[in-house]
PDB file of N, CA, C and O in Angstrom:
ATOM      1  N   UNK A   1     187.762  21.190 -87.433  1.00  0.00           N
ATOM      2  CA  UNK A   1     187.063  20.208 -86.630  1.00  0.00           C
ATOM      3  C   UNK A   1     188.073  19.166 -86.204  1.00  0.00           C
ATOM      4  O   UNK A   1     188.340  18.365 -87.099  1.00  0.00           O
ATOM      5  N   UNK A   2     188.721  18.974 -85.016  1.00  0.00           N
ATOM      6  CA  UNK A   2     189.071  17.801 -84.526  1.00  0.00           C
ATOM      7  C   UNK A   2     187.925  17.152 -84.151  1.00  0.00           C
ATOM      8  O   UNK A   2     186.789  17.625 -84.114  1.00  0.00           O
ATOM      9  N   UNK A   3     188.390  15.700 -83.787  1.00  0.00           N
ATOM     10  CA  UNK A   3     187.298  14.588 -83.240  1.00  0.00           C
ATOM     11  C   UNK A   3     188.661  13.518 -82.930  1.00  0.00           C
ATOM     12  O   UNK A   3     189.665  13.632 -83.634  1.00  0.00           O
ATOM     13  N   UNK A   4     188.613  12.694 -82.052  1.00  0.00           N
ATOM     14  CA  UNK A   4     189.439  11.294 -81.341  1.00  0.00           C
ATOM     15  C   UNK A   4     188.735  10.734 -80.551  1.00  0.00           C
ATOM     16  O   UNK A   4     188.194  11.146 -79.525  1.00  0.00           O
ATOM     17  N   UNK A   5     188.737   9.727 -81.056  1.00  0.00           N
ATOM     18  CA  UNK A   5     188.472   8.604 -79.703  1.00  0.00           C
ATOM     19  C   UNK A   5     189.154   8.290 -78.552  1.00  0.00           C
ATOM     20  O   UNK A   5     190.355   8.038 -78.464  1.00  0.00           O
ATOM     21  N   UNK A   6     188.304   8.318 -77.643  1.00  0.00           N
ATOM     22  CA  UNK A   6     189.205   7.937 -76.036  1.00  0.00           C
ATOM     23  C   UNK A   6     190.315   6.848 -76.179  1.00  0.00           C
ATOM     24  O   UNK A   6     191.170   6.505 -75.362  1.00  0.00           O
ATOM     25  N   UNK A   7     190.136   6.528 -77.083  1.00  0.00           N
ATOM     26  CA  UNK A   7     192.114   5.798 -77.195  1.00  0.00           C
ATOM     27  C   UNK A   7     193.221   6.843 -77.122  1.00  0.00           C
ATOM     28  O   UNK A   7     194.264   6.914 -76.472  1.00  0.00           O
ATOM     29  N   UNK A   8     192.589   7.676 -78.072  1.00  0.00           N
ATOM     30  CA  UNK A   8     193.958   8.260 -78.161  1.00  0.00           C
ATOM     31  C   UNK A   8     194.569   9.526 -77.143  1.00  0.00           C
ATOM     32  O   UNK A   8     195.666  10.080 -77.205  1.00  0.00           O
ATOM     33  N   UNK A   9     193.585   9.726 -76.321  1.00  0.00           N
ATOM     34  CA  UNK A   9     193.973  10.255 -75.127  1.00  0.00           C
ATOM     35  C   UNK A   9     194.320   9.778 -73.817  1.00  0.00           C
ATOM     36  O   UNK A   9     194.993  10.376 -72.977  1.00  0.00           O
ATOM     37  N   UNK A  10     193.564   8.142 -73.685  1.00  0.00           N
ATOM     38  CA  UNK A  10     193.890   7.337 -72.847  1.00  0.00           C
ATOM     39  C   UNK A  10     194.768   6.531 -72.705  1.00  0.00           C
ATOM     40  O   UNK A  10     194.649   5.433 -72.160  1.00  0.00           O
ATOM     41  N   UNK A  11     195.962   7.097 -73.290  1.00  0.00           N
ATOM     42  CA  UNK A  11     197.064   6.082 -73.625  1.00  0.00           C
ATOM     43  C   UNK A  11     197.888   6.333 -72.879  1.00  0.00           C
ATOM     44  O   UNK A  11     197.928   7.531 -72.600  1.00  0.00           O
ATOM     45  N   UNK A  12     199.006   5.379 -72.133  1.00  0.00           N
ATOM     46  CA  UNK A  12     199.943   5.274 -70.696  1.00  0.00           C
ATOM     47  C   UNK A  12     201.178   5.319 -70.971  1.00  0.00           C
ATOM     48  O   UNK A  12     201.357   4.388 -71.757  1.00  0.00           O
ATOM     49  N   UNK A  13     202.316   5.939 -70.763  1.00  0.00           N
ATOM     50  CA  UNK A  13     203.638   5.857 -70.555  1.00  0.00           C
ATOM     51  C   UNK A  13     203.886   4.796 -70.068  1.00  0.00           C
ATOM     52  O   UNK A  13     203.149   4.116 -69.354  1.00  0.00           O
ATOM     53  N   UNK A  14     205.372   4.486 -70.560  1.00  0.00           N
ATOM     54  CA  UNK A  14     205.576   3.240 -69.329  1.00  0.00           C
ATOM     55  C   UNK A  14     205.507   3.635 -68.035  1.00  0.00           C
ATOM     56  O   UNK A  14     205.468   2.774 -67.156  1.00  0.00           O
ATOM     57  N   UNK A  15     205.485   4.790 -67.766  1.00  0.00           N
ATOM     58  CA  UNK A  15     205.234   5.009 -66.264  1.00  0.00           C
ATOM     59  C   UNK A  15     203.798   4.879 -65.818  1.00  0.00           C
ATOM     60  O   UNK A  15     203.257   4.957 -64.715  1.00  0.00           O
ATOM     61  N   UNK A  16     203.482   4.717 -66.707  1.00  0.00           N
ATOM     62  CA  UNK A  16     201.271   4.660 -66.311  1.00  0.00           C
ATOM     63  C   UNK A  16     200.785   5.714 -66.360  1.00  0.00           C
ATOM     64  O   UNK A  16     199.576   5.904 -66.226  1.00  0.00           O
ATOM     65  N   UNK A  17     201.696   6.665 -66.577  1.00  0.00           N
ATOM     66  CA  UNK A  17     200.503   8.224 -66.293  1.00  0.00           C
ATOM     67  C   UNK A  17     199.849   8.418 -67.843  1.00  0.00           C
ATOM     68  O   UNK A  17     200.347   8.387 -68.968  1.00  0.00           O
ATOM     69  N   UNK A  18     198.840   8.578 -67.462  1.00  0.00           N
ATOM     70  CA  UNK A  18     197.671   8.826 -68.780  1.00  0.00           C
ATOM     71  C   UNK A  18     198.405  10.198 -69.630  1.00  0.00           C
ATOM     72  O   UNK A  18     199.117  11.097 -69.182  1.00  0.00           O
ATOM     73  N   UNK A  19     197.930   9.951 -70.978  1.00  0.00           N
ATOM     74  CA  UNK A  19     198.274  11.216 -71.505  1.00  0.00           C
ATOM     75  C   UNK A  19     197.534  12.546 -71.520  1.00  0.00           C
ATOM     76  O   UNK A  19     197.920  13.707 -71.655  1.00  0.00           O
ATOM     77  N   UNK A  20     195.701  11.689 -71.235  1.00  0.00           N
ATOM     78  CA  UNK A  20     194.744  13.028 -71.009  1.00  0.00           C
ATOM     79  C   UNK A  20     193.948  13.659 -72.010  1.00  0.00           C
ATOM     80  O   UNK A  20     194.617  13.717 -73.042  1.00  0.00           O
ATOM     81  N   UNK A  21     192.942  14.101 -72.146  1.00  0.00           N
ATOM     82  CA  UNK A  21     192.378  15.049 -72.861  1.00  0.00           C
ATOM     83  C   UNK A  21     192.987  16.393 -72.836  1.00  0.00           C
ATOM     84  O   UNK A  21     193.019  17.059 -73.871  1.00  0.00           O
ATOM     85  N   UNK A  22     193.450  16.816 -71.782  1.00  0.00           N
ATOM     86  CA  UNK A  22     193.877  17.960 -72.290  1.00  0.00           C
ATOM     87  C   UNK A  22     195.473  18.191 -72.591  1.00  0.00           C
ATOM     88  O   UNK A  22     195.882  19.270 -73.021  1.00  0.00           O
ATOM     89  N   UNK A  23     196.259  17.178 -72.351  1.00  0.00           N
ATOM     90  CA  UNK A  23     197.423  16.839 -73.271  1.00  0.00           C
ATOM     91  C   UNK A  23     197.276  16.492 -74.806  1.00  0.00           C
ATOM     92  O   UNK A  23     198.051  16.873 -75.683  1.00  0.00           O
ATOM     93  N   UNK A  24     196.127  15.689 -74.991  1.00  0.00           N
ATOM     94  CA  UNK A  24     196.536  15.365 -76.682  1.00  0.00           C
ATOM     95  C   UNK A  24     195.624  16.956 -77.302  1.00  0.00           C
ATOM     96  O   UNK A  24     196.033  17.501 -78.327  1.00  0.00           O
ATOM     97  N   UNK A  25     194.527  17.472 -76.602  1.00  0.00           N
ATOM     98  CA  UNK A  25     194.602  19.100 -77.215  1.00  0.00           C
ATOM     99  C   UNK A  25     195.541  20.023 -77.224  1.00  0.00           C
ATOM    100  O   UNK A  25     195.883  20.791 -78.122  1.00  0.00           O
ATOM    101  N   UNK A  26     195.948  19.878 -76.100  1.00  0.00           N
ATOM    102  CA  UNK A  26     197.243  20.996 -76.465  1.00  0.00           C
ATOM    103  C   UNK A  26     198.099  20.444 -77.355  1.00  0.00           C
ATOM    104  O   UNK A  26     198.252  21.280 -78.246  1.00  0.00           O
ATOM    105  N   UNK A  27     198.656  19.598 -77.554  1.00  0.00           N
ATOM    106  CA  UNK A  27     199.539  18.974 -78.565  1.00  0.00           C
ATOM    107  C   UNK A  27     199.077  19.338 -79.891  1.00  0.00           C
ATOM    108  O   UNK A  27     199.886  19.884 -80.642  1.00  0.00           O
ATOM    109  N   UNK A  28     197.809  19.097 -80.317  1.00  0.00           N
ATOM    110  CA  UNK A  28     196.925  19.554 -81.742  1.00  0.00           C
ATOM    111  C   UNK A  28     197.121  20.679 -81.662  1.00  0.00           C
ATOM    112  O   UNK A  28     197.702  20.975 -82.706  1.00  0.00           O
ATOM    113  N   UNK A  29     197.000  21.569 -81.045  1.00  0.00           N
ATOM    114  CA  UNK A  29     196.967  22.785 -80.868  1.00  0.00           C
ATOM    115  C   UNK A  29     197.984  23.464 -81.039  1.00  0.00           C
ATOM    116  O   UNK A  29     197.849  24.687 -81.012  1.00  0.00           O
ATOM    117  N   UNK A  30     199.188  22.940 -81.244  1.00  0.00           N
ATOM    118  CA  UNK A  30     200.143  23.048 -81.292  1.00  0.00           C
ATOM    119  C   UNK A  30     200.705  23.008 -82.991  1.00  0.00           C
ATOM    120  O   UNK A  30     201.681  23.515 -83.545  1.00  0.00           O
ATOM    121  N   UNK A  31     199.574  22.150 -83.477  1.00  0.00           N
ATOM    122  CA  UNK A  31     199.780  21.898 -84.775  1.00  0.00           C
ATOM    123  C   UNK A  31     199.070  22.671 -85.925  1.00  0.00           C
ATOM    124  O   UNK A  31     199.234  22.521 -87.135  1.00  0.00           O
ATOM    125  N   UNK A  32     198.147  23.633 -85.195  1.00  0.00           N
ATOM    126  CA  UNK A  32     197.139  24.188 -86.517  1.00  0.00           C
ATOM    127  C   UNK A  32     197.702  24.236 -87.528  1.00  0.00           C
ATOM    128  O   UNK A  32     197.279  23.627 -88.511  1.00  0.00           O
ATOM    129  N   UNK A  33     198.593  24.831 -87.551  1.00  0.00           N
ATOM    130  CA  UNK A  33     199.195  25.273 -89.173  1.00  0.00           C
ATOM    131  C   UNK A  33     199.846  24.413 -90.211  1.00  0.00           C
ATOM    132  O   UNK A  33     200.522  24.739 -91.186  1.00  0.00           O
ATOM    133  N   UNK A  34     199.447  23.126 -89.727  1.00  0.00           N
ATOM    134  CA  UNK A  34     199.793  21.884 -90.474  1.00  0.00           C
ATOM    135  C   UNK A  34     198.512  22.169 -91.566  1.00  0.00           C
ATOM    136  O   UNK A  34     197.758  23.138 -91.664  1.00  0.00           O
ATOM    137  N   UNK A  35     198.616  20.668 -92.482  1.00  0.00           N
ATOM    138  CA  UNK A  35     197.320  20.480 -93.400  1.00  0.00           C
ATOM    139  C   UNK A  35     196.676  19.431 -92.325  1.00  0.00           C
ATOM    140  O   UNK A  35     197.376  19.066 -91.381  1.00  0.00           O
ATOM    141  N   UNK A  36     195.522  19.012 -92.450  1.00  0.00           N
ATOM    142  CA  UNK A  36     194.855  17.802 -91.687  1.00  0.00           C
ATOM    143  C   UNK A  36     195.435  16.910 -91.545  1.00  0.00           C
ATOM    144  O   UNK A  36     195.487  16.551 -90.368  1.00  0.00           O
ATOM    145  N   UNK A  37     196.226  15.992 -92.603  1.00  0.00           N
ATOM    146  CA  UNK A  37     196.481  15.050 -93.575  1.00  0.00           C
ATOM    147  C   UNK A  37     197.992  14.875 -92.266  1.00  0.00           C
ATOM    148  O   UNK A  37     198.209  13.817 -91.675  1.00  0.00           O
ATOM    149  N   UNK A  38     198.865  16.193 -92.065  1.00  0.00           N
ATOM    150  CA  UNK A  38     199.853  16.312 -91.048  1.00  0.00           C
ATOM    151  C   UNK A  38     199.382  16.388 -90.027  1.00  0.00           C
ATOM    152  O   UNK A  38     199.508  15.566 -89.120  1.00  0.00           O
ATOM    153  N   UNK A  39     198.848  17.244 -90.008  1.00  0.00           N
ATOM    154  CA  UNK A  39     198.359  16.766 -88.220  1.00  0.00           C
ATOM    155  C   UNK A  39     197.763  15.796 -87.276  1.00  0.00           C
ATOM    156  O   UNK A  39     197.820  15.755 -86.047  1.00  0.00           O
ATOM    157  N   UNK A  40     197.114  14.942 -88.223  1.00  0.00           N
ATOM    158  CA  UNK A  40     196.953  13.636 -87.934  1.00  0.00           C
ATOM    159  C   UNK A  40     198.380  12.321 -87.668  1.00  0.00           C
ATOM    160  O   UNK A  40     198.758  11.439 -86.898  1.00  0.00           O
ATOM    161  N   UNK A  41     198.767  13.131 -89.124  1.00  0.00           N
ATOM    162  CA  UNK A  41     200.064  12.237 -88.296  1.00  0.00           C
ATOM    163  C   UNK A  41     201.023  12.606 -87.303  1.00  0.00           C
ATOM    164  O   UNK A  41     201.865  11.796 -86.914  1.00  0.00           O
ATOM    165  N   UNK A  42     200.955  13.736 -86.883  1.00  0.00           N
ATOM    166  CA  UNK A  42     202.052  14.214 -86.424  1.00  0.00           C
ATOM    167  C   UNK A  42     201.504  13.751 -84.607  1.00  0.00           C
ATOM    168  O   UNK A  42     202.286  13.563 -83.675  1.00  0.00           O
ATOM    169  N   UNK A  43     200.029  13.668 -84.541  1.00  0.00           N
ATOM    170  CA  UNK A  43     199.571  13.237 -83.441  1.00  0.00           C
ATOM    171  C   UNK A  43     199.511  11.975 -83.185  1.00  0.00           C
ATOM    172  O   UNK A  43     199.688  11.644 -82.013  1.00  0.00           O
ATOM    173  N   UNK A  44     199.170  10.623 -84.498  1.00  0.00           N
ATOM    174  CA  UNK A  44     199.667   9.502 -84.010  1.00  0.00           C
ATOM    175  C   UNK A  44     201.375   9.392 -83.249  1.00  0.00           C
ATOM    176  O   UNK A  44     201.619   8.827 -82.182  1.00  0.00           O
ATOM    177  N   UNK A  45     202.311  10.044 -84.076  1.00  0.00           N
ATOM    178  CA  UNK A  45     203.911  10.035 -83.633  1.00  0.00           C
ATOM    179  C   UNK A  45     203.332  10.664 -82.133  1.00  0.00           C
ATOM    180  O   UNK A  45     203.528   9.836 -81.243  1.00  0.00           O
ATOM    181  N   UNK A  46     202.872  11.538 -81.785  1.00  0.00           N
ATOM    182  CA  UNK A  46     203.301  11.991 -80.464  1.00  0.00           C
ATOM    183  C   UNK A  46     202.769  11.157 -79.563  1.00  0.00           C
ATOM    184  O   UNK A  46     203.404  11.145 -78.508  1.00  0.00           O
ATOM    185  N   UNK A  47     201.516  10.216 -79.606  1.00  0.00           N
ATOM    186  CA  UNK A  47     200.675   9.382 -79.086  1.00  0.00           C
ATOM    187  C   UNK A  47     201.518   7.926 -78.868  1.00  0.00           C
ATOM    188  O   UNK A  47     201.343   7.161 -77.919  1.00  0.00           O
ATOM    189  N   UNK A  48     202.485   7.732 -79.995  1.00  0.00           N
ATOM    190  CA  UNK A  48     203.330   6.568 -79.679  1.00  0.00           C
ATOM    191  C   UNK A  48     204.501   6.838 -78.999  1.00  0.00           C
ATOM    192  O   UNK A  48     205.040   6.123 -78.155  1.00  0.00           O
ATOM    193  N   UNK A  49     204.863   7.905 -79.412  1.00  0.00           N
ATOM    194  CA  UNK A  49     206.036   8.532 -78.776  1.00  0.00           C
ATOM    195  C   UNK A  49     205.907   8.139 -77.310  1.00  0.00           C
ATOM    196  O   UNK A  49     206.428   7.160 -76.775  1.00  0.00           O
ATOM    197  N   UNK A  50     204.923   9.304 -76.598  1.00  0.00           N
ATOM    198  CA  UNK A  50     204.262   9.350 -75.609  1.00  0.00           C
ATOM    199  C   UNK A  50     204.156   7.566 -74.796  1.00  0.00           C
ATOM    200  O   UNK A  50     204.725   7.290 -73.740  1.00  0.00           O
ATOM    201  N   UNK A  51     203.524   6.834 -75.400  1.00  0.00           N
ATOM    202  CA  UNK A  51     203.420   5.437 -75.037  1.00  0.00           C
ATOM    203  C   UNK A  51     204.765   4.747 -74.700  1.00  0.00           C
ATOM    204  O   UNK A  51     204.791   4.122 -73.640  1.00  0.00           O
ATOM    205  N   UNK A  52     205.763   4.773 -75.375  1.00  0.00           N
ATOM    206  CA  UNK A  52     207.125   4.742 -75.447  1.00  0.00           C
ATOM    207  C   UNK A  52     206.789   2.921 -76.310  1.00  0.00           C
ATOM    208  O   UNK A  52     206.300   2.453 -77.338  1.00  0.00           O
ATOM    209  N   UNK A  53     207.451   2.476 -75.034  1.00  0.00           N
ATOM    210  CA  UNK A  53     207.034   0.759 -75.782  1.00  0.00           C
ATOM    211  C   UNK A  53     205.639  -0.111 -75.485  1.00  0.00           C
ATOM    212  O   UNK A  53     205.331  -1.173 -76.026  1.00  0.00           O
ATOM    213  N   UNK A  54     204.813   0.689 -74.392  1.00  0.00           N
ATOM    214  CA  UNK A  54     203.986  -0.185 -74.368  1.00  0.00           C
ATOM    215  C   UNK A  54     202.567  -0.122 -75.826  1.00  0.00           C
ATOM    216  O   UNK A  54     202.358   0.795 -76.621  1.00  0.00           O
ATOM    217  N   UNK A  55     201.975  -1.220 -75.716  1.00  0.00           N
ATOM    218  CA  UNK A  55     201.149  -1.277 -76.931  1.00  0.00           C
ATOM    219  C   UNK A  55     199.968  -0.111 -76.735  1.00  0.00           C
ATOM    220  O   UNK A  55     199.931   0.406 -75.618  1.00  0.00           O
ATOM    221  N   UNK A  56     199.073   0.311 -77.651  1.00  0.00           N
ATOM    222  CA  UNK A  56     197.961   1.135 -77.063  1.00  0.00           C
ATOM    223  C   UNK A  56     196.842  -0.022 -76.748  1.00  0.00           C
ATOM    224  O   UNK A  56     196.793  -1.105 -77.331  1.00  0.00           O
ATOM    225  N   UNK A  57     196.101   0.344 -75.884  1.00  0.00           N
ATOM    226  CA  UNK A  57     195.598  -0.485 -75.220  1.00  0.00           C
ATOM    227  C   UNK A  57     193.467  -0.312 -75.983  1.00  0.00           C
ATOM    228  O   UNK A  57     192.503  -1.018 -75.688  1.00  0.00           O
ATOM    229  N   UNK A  58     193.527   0.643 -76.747  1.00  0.00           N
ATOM    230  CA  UNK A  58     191.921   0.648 -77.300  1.00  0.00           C
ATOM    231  C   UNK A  58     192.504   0.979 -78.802  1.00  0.00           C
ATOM    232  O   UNK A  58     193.637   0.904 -79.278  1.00  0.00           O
ATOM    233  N   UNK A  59     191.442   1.311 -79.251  1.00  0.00           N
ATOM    234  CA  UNK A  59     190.950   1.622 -80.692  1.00  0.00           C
ATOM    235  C   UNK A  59     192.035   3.113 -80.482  1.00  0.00           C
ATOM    236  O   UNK A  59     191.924   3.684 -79.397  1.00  0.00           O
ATOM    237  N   UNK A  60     192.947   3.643 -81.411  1.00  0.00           N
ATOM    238  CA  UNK A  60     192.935   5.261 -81.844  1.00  0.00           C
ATOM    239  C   UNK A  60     192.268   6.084 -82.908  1.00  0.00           C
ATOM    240  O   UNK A  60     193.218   6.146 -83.688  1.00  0.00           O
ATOM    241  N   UNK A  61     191.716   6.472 -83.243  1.00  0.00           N
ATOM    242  CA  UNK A  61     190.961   7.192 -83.949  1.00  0.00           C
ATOM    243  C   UNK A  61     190.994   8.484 -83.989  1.00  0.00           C
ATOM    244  O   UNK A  61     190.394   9.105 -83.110  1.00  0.00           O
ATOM    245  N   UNK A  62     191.703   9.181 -85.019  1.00  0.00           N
ATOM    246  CA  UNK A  62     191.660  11.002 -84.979  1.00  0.00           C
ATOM    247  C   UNK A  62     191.182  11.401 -86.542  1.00  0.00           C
ATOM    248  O   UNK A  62     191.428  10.855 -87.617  1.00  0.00           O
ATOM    249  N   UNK A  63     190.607  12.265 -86.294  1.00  0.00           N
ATOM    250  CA  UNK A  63     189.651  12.965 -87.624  1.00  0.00           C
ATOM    251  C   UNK A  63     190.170  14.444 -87.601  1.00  0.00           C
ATOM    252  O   UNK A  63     189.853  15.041 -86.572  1.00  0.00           O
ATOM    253  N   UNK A  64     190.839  15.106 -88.438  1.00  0.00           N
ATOM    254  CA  UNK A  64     190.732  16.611 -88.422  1.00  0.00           C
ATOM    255  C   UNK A  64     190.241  17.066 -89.699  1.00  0.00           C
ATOM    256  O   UNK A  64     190.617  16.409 -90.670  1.00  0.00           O
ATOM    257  N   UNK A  65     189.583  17.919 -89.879  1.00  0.00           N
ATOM    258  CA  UNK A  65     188.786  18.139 -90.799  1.00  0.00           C
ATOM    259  C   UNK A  65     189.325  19.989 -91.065  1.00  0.00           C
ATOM    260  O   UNK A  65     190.063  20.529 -90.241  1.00  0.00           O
ATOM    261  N   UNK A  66     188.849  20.685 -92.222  1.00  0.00           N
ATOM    262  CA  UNK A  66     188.628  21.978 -92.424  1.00  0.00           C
ATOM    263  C   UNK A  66     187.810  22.234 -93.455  1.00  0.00           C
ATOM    264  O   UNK A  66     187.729  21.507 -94.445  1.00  0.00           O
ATOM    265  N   UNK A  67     187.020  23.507 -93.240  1.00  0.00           N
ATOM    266  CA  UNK A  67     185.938  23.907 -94.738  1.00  0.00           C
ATOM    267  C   UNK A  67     185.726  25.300 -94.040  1.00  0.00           C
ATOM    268  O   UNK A  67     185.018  26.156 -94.572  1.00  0.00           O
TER     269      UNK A  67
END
């Protein structure tokens, strides 16, 4: 189960271009074979990465879950 809040897809490069819903999925997607616990983080790093220096501008919120 993923779940994120529109922060963490709506977040801008310094160039302004959005990162997208279907950029921060493919990116997860990229990660299955992590534990949750990693892939959560490994998606905040790409989400700031991604941002470069500017601040995020909402709430981020990511949940990955398994059972």
């Amino acid at each position: 189960l993923f779940l994120a809040s529109d922060g963490a897809w709506e977040v801008r490069n310094p160039a302004g271009d959005m990162l997208g819903i279907d950029g921060l999925i493919a990116h997860a997607a990229t990660l299955r074979s992590l534990s949750p616990v990693d892939q959560v983080e490994q998606l905040f790093s790409y989400i700031h990465e991604f941002a470069g220096d500017r601040p995020l501008e909402d709430d981020c919120t990511i949940v990955v879950s398994r059972f």
